[in-house]
KEMIVO-577515 format. One record per atom (N, C-alpha, C): residue number from 1; atom name; x negated, y negated, z. Coordinates in nm, 3 decimals. Each point is the difference from the previous one (the first is absolute). Example, Ala and Ser with C-alpha at 12.3 -4.5 7.8 and 13.67 -1.06 7.14 Angstrom:
BEGIN
   seq   atom         X         Y         Z
     1      N    -1.319     0.569     0.780
     1     CA     0.089    -0.119     0.000
     1      C    -0.090    -0.120     0.000
     2      N     0.035    -0.105    -0.072
     2     CA    -0.082    -0.119     0.006
     2      C     0.077    -0.109     0.073
***
This chain:
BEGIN
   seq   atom         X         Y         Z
     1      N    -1.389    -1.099    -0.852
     1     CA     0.053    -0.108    -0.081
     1      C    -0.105    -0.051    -0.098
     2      N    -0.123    -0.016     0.063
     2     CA    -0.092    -0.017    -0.113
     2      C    -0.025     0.086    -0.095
     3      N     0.023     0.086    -0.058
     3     CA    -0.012     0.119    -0.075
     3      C     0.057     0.037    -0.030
     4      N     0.141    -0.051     0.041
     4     CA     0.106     0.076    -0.143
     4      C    -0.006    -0.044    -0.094
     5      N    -0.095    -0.067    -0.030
     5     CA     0.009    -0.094    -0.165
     5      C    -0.125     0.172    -0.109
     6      N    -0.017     0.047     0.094
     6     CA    -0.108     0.097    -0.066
     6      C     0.081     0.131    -0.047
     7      N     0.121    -0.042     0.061
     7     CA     0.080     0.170    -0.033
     7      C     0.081    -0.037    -0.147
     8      N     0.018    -0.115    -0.053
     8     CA     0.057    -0.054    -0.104
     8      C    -0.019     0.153    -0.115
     9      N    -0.086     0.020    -0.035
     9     CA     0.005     0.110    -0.074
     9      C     0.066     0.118     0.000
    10      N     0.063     0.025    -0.141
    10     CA     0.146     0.060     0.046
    10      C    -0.029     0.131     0.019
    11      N    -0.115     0.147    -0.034
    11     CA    -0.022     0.081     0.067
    11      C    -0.032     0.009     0.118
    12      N    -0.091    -0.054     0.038
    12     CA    -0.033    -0.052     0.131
    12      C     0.133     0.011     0.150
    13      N     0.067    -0.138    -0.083
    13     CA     0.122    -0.021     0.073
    13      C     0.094     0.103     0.006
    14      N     0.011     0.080    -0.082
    14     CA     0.081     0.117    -0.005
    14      C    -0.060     0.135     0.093
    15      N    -0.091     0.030    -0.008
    15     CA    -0.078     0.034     0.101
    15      C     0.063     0.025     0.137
    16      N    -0.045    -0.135     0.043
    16     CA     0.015    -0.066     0.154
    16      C     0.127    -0.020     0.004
    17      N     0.072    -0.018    -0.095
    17     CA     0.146     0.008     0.042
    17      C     0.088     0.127     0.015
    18      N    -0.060     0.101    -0.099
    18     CA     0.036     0.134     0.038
    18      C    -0.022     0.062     0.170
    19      N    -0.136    -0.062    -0.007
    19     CA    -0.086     0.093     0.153
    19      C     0.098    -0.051     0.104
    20      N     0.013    -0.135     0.013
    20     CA     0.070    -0.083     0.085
    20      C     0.112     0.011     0.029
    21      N     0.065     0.057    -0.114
    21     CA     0.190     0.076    -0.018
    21      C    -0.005     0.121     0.081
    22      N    -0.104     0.061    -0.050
    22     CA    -0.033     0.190     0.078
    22      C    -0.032    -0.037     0.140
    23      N    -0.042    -0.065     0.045
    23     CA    -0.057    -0.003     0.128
    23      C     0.107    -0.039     0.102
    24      N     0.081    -0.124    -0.038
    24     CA     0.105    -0.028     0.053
    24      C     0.099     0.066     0.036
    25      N     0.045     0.069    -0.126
    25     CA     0.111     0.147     0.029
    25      C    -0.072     0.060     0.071
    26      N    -0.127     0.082    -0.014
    26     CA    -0.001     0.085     0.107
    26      C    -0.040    -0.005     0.144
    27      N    -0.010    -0.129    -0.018
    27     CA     0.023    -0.070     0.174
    27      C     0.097    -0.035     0.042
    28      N     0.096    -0.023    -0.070
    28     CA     0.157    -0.030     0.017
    28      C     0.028     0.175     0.050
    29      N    -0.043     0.111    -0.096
    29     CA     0.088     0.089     0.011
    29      C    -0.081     0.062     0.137
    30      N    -0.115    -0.012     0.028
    30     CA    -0.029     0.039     0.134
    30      C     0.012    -0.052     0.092
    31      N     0.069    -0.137     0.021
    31     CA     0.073    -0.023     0.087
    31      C     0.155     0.092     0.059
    32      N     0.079     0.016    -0.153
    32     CA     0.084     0.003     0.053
    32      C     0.075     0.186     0.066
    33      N    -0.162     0.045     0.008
    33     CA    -0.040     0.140     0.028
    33      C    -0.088    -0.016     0.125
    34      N     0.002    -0.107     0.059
    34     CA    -0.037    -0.013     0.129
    34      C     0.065     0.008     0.135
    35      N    -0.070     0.073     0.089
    35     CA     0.078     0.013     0.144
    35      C    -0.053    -0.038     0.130
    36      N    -0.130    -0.053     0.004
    36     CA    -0.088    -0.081     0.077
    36      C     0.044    -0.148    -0.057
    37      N     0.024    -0.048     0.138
    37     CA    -0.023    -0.180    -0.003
    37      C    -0.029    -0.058    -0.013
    38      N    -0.119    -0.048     0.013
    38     CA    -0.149    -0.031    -0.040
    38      C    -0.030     0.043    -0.095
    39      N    -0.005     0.111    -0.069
    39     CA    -0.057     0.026    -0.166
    39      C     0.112    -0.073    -0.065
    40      N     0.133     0.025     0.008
    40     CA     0.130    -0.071    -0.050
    40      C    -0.083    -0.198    -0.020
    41      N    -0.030    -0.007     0.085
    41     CA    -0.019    -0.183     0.020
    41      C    -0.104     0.000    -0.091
    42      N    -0.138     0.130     0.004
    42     CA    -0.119    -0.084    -0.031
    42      C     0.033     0.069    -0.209
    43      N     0.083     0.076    -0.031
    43     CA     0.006     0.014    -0.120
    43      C     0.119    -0.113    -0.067
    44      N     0.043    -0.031     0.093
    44     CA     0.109    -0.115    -0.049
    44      C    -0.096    -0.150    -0.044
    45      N    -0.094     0.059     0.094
    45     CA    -0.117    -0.179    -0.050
    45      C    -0.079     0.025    -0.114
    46      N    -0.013     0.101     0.000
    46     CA    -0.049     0.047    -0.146
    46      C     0.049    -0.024    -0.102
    47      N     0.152     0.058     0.015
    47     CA     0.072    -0.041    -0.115
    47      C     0.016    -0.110    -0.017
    48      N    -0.032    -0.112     0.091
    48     CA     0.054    -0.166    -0.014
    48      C    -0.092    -0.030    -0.056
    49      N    -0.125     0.051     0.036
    49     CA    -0.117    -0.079    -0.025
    49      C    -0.051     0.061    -0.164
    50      N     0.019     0.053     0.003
    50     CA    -0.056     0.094    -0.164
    50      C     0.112    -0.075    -0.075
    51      N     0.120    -0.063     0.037
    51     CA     0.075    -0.103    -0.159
    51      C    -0.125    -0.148     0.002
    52      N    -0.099    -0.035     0.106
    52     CA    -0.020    -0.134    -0.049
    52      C    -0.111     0.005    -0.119
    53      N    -0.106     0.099     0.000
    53     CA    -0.066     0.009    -0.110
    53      C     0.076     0.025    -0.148
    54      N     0.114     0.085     0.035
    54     CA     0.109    -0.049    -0.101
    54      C     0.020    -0.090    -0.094
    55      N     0.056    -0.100     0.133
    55     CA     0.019    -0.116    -0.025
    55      C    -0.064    -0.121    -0.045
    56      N    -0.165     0.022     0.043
    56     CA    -0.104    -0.051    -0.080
    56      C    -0.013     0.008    -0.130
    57      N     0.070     0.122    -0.053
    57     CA    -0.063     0.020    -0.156
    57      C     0.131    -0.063    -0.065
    58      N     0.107    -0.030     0.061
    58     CA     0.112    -0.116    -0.117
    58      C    -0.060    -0.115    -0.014
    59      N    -0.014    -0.045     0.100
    59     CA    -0.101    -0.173    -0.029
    59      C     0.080    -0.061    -0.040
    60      N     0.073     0.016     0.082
    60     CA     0.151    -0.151    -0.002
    60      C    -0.002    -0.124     0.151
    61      N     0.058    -0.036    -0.045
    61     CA     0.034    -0.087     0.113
    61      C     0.084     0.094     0.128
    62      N     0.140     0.044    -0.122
    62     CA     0.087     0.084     0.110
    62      C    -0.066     0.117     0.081
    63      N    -0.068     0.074    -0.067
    63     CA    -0.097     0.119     0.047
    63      C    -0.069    -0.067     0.086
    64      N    -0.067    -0.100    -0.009
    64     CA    -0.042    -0.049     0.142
    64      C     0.032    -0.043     0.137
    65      N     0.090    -0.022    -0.027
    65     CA     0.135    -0.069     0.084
    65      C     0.020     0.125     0.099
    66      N     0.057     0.099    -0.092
    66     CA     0.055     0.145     0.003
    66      C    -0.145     0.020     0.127
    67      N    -0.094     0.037    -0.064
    67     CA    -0.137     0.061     0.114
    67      C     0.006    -0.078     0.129
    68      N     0.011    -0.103    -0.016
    68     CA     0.000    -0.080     0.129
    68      C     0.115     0.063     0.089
    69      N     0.087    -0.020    -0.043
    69     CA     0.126     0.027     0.042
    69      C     0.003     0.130     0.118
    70      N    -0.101     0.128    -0.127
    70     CA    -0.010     0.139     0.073
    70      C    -0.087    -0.029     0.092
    71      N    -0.122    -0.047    -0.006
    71     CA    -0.091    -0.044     0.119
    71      C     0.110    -0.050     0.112
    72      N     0.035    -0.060    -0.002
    72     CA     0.035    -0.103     0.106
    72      C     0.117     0.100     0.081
    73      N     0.119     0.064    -0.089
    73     CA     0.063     0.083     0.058
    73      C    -0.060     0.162     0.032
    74      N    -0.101     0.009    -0.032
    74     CA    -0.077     0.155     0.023
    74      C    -0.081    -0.095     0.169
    75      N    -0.035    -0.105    -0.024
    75     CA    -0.108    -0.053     0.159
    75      C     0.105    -0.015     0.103
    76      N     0.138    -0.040    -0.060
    76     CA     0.125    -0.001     0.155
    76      C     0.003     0.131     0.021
    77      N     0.066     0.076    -0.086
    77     CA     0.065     0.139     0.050
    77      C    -0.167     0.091     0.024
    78      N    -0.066     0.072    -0.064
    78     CA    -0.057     0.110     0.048
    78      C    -0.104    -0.028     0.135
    79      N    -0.036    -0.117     0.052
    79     CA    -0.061     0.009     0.122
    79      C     0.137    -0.008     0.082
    80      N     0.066    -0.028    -0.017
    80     CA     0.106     0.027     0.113
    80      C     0.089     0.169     0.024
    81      N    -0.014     0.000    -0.156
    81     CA     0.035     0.138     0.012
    81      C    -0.134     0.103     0.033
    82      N    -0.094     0.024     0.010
    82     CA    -0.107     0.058     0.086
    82      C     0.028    -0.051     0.148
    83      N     0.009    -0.119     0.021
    83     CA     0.026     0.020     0.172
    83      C     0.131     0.014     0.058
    84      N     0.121     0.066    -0.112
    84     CA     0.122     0.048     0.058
    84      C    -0.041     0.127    -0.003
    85      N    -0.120     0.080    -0.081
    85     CA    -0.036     0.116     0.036
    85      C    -0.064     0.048     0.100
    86      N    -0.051    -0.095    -0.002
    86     CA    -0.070    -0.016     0.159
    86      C     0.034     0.052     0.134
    87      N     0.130    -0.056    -0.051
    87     CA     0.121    -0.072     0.137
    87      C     0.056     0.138     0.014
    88      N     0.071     0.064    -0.114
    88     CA     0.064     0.114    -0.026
    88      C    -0.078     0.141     0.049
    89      N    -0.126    -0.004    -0.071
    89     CA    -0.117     0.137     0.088
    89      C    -0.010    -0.034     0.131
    90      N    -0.022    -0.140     0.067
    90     CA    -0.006    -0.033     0.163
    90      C     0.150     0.075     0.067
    91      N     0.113    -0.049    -0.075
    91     CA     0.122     0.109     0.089
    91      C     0.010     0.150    -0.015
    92      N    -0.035     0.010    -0.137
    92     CA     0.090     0.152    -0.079
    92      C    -0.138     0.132     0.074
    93      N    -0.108    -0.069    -0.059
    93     CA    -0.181     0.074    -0.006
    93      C     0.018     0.081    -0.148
    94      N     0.073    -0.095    -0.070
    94     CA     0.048     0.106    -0.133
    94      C    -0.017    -0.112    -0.137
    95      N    -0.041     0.040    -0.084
    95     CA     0.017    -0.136    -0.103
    95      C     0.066     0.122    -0.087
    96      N     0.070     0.082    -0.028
    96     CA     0.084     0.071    -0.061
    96      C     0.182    -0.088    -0.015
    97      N    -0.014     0.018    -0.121
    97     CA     0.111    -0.131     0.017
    97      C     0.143     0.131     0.012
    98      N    -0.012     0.110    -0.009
    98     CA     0.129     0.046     0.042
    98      C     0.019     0.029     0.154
    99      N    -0.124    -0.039     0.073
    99     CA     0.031     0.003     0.142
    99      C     0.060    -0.075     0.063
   100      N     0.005    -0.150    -0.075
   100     CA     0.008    -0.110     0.019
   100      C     0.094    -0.114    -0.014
   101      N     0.051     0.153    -0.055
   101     CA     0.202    -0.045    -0.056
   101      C     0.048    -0.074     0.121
   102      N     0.011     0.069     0.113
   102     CA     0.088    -0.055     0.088
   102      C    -0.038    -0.139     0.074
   103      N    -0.086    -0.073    -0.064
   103     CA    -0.044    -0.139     0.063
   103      C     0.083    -0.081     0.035
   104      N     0.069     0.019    -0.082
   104     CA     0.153    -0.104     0.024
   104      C     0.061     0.012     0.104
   105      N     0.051     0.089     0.047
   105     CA     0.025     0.061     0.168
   105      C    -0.079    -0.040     0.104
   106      N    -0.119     0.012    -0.025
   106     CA    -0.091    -0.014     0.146
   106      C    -0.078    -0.163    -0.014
   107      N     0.003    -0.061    -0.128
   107     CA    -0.083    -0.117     0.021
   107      C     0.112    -0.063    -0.163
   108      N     0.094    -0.093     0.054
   108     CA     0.057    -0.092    -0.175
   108      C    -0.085    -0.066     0.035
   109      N    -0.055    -0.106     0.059
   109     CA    -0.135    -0.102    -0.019
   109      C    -0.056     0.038    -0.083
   110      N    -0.089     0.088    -0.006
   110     CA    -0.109     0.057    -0.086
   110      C     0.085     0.054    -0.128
   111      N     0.113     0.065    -0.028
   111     CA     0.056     0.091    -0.078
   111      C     0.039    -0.231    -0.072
   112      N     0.056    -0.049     0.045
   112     CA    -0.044    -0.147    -0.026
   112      C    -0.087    -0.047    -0.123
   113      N    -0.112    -0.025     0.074
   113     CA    -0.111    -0.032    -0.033
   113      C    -0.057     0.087    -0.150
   114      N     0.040     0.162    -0.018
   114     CA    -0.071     0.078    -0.090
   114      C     0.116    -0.010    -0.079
   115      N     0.102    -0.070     0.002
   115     CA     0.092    -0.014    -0.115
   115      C    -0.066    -0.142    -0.060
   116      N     0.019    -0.097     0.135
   116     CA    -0.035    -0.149    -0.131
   116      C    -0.174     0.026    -0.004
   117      N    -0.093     0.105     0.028
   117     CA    -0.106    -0.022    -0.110
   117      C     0.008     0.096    -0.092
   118      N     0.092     0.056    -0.023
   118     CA    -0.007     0.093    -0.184
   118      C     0.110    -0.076    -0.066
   119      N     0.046    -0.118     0.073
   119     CA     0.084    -0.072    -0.084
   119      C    -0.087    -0.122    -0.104
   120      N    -0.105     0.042     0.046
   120     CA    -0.119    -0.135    -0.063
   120      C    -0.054     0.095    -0.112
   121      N     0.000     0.157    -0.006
   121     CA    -0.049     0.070    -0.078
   121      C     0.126     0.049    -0.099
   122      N     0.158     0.030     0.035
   122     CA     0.078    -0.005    -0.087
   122      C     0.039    -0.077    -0.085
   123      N    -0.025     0.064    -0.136
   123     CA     0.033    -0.097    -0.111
   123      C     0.164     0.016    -0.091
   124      N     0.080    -0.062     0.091
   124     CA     0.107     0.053    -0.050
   124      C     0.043    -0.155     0.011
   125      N     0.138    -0.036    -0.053
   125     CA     0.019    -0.152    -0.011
   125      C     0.040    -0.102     0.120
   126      N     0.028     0.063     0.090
   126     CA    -0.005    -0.107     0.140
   126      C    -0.105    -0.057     0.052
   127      N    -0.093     0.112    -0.015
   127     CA    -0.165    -0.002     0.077
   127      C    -0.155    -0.087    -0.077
   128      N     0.006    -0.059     0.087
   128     CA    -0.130    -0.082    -0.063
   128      C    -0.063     0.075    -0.122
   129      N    -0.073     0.153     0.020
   129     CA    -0.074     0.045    -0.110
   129      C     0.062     0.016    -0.111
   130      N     0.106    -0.013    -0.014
   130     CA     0.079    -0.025    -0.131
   130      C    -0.008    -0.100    -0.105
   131      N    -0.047    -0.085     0.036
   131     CA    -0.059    -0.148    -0.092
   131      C    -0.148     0.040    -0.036
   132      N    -0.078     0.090     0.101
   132     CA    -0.095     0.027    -0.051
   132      C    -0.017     0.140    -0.143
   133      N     0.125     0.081     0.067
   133     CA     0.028     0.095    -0.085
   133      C     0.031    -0.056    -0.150
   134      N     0.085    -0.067    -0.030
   134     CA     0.024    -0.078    -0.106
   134      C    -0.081    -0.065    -0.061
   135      N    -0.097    -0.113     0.075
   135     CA    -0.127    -0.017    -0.101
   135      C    -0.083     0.076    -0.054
   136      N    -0.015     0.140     0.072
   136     CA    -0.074     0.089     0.001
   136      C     0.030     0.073    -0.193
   137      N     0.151    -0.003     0.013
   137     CA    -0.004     0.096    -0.114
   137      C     0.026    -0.108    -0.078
   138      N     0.031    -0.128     0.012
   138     CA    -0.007    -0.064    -0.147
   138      C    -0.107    -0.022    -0.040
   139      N    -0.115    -0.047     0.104
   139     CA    -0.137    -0.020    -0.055
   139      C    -0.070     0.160    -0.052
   140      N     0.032     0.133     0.054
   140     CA    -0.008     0.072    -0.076
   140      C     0.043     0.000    -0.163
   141      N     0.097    -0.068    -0.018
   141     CA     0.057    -0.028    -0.165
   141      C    -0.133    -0.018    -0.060
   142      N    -0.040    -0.116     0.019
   142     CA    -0.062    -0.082    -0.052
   142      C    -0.177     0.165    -0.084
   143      N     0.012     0.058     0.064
   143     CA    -0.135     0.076    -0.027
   143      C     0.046     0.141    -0.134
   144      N     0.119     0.051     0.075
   144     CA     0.066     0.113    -0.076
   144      C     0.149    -0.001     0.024
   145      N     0.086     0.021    -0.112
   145     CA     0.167    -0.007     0.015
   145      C     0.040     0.128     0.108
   146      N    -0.026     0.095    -0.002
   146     CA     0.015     0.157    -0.009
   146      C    -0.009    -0.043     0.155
   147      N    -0.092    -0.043     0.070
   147     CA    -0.064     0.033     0.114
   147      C     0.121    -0.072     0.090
   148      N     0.095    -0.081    -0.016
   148     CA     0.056     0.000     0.094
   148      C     0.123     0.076     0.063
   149      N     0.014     0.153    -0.125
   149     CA     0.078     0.060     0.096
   149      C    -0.084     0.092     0.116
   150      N    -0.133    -0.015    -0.080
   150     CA    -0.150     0.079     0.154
   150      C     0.036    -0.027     0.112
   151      N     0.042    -0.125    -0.024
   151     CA    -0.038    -0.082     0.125
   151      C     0.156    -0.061     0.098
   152      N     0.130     0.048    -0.100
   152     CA     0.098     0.055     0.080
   152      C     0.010     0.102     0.076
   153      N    -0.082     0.107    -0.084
   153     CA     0.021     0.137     0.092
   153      C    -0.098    -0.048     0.141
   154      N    -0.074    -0.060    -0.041
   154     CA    -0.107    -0.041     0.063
   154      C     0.094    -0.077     0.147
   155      N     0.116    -0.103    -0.025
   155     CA     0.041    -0.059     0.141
   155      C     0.111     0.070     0.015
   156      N     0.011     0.103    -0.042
   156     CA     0.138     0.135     0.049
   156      C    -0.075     0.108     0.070
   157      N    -0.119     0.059    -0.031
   157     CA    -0.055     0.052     0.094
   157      C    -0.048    -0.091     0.162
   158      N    -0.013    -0.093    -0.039
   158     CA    -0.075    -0.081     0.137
   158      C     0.123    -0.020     0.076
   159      N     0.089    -0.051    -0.066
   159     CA     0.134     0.018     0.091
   159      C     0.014     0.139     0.098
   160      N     0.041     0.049    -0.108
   160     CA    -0.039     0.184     0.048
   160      C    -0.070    -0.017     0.102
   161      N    -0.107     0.010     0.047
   161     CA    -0.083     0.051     0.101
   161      C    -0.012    -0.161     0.072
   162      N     0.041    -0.130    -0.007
   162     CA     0.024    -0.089     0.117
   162      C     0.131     0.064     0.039
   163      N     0.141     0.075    -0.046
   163     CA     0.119     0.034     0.056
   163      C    -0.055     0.111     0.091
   164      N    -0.074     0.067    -0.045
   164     CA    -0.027     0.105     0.111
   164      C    -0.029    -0.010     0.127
***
């Protein structure tokens, strides 16, 4: 936050906003080419966490709002979702998520629990991350017009691979 006042310069900013676009997709898209559990969780924090430097370089109010927002919903869901993986390798001895289909059968508690924490990570309009999703791409406006269909494909892939 102290230093986004230094990216003001519009090559510069263009830059870091390119790198920051590339990096995102292709952490989005290697998520949704994932079949381990645990890599699934720890590239999903990646992708949360790689929009807040993002979000630093609009230098809005809303963009700030927006970062908080992802902090706060990336600190509920992904430590909980690491210790439903936990939970899941302690029964299965498998973090392969097609082994793991049948959870629902042998444990709904848990099959439970790993729905309402990717419900803190789905950004679709019922679910909390959806208000964050939305600040996300308007305060994207604010830097480049273009970039917010990036950053649609951007919460259609994440859907993608939270439906999985």
């Amino acid at each position: 936050m102290r230093f986004s006042h230094i990216c003001d310069y519009p090559s510069l900013l263009v830059f870091t906003v390119s790198y920051f676009i590339l990096r995102t997709l292709f952490v989005t898209l290697t998520c949704c080419f994932q079949s381990d559990f645990k890599r699934l969780v720890a590239y999903s924090s990646v992708s949360h966490m790689i929009t807040i430097p993002f979000l630093m370089l609009a230098n809005r109010q809303l963009a700030m709002k927006s970062a908080l927002l992802v902090m706060l919903f990336h600190g509920l869901s992904s430590p909980a979702l690491f210790i439903l993986v936990r939970v899941v390798y302690s029964l299965f001895q498998t973090r392969q998520l097609v082994s793991a289909r049948g959870i629902l059968t042998l444990s709904p508690l848990l099959s439970f629990f790993l729905v309402l924490a990717f419900f803190f990570t789905l950004s679709a309009p019922p679910f909390p991350s959806f208000i964050r999703e939305v600040f996300f791409i308007v305060s994207s406006l604010f830097l480049t017009k273009f970039i917010a269909l990036m950053f649609l494909f951007y919460a259609f892939l994440s859907l993608l691979y939270n439906l999985n």
